[in-house]
C-alpha positions as CSV (number, residue, x, y, z in Angstrom):
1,X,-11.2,-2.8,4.2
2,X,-11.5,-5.0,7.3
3,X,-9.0,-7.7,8.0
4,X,-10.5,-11.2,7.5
5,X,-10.3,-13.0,10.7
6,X,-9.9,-17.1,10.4
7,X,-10.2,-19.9,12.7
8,X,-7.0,-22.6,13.4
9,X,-7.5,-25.8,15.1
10,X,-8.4,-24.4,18.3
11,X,-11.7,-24.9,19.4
12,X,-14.0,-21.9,19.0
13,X,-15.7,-20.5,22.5
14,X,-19.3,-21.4,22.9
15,X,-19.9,-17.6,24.6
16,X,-19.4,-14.1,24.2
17,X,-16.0,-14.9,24.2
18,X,-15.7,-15.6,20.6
19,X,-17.1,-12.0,19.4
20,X,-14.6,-10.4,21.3
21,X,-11.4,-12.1,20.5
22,X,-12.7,-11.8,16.5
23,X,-13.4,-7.9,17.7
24,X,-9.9,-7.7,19.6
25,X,-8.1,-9.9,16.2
26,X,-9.8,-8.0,13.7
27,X,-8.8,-4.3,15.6
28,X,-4.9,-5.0,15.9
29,X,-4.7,-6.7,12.0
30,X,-6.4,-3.3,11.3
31,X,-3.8,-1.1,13.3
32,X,-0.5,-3.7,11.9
33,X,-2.1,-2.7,8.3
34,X,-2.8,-6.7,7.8
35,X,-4.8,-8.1,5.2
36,X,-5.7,-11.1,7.3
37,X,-5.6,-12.4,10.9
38,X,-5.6,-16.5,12.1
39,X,-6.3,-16.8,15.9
40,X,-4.2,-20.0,16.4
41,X,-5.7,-20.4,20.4
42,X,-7.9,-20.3,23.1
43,X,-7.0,-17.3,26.3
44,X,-4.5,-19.0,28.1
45,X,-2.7,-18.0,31.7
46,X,0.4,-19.9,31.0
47,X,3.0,-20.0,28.8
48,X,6.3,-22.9,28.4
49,X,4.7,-24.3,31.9
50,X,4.4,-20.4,33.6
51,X,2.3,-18.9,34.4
52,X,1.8,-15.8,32.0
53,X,-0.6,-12.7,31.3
54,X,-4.0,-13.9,29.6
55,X,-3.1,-14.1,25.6
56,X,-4.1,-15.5,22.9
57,X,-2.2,-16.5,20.2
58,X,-2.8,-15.2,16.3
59,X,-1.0,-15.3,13.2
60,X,-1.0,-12.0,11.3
61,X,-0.9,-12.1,7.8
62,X,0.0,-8.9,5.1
63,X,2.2,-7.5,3.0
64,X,4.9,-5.3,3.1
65,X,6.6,-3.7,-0.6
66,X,4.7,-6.6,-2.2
67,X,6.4,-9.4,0.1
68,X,4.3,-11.8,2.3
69,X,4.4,-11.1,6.2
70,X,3.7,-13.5,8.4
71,X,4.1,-12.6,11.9
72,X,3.1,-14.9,15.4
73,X,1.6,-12.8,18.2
74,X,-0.1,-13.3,21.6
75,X,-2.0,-10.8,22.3
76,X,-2.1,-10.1,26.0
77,X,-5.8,-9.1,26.9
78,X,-7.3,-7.5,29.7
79,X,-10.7,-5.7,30.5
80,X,-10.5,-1.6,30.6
81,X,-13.0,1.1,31.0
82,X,-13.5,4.2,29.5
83,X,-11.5,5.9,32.4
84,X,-9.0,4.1,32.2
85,X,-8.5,1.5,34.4
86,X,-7.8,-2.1,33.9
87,X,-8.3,-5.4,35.4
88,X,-7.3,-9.4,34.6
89,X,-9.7,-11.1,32.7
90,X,-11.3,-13.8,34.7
91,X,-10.0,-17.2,33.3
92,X,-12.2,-19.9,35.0
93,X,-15.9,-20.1,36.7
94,X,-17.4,-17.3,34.6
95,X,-20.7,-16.9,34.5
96,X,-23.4,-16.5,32.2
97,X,-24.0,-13.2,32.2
98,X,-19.9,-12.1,32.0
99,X,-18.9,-9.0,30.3
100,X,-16.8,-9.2,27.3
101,X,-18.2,-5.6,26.3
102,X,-14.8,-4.2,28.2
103,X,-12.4,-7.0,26.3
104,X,-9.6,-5.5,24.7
105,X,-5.8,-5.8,24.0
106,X,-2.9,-4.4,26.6
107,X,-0.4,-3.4,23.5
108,X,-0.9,-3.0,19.9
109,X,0.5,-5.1,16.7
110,X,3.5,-5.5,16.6
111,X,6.5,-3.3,16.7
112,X,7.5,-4.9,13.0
113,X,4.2,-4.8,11.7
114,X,4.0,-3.0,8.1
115,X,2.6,0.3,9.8
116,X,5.6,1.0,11.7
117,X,7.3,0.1,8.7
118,X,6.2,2.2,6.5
119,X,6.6,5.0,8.8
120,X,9.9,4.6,9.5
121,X,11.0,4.0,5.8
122,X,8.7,7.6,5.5
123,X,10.7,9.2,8.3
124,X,13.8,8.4,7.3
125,X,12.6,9.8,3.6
126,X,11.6,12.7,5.2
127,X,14.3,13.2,7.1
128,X,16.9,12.4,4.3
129,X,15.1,15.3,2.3
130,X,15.1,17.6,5.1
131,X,19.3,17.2,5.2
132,X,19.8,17.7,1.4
133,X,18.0,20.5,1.9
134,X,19.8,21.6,4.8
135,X,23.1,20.4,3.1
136,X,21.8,23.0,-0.2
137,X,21.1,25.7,1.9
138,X,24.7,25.5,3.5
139,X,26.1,25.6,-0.1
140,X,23.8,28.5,-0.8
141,X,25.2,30.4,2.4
142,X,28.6,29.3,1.3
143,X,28.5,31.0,-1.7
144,X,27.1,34.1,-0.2
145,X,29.9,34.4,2.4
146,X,32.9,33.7,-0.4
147,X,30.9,36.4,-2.5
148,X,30.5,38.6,0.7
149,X,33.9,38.7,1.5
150,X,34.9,39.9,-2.1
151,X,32.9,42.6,-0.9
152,X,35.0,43.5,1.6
153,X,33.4,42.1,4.4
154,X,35.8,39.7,6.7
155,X,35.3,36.1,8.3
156,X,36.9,35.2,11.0
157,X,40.4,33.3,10.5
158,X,40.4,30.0,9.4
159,X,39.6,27.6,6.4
160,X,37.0,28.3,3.9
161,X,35.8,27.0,0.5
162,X,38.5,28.2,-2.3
163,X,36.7,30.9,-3.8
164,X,39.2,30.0,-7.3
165,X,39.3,26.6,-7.1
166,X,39.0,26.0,-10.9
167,X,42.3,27.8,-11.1
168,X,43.9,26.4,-8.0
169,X,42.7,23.1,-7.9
170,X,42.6,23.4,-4.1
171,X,39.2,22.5,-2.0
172,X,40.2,25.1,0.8
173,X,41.9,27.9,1.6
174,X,43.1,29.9,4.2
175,X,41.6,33.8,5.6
176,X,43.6,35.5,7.4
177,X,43.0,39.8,8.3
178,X,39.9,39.8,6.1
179,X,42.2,38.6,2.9
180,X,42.6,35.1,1.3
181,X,45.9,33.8,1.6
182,X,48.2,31.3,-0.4
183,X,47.5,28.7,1.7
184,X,45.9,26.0,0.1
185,X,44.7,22.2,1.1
């Protein structure tokens, strides 16, 4: 579904201008995962009384987990060509016949936007399932070596998982010369 792109108060341009800042507002809203997209201004050059990249200001309008977003952006434009390369978008004395075919955005939506949140609450989902099962695989391996070592196999010295820790009521204890000690913590 394509974001619906609305007007503010600003004036709308009279030339190609207005196709591609509706293309350029409808594109980011898309990439953001917005429902909707308000472009609030005209390009301008300057910004608090400096001079600034060419943006144009939007509000971008979704949800996120069933919440309203509402998030303010200027979107910095410039022209680019299929190789690459990029140049400033002329501000005044255009003429007739300018381009807008090679309009587009510098960055993307932005970095709060509810794709990048939903991929981070995934990753972190992902990776909090990749430690419990890392964490259950240690147990597994745990097991194994206390069961291993009944077997006659040794461990280096050190503390280990109380293989009787029902009877002891101890969490570790100590191996020492491939036999479990009476040291307990």
């Amino acid at each position: 579904m394509e974001p619906e792109v609305t007007w503010g108060r600003c004036t709308k341009p009279a030339d190609g201008l207005f196709d591609a800042m509706v293309r350029i507002a409808r594109q980011i809203a898309a990439e953001g995962e917005y429902d909707k997209v308000e472009i609030r201004s005209t390009p301008k050059d300057h910004a608090g009384g400096k001079a600034a990249a060419p943006h144009f200001k939007v509000l971008l309008i979704g949800t996120h987990n069933g919440r309203p977003v509402h998030h303010p952006h200027h979107l910095r434009i410039v022209h680019r060509n299929d190789r690459g390369e990029e140049w400033r978008y002329q501000m005044n004395s255009r003429s007739e016949r300018y381009n807008y075919e090679t309009f587009c955005a510098k960055k993307g939506p932005p970095g709060n936007c509810p794709r990048n949140r939903r991929l981070r609450r995934e990753a972190a989902a992902a990776a909090s399932e990749e430690k419990a099962a890392d964490s259950s695989d240690m147990n597994d391996s745990s097991v194994a070596s206390e069961s291993s070592s009944e077997d006659g196999q040794s461990f280096p010295d050190g503390w280990y998982a109380d293989p009787g820790a029902s009877e002891s009521g101890a969490s570790l204890r100590w191996f020492e010369n491939g036999q479990w000690t009476s040291y307990t913590r």
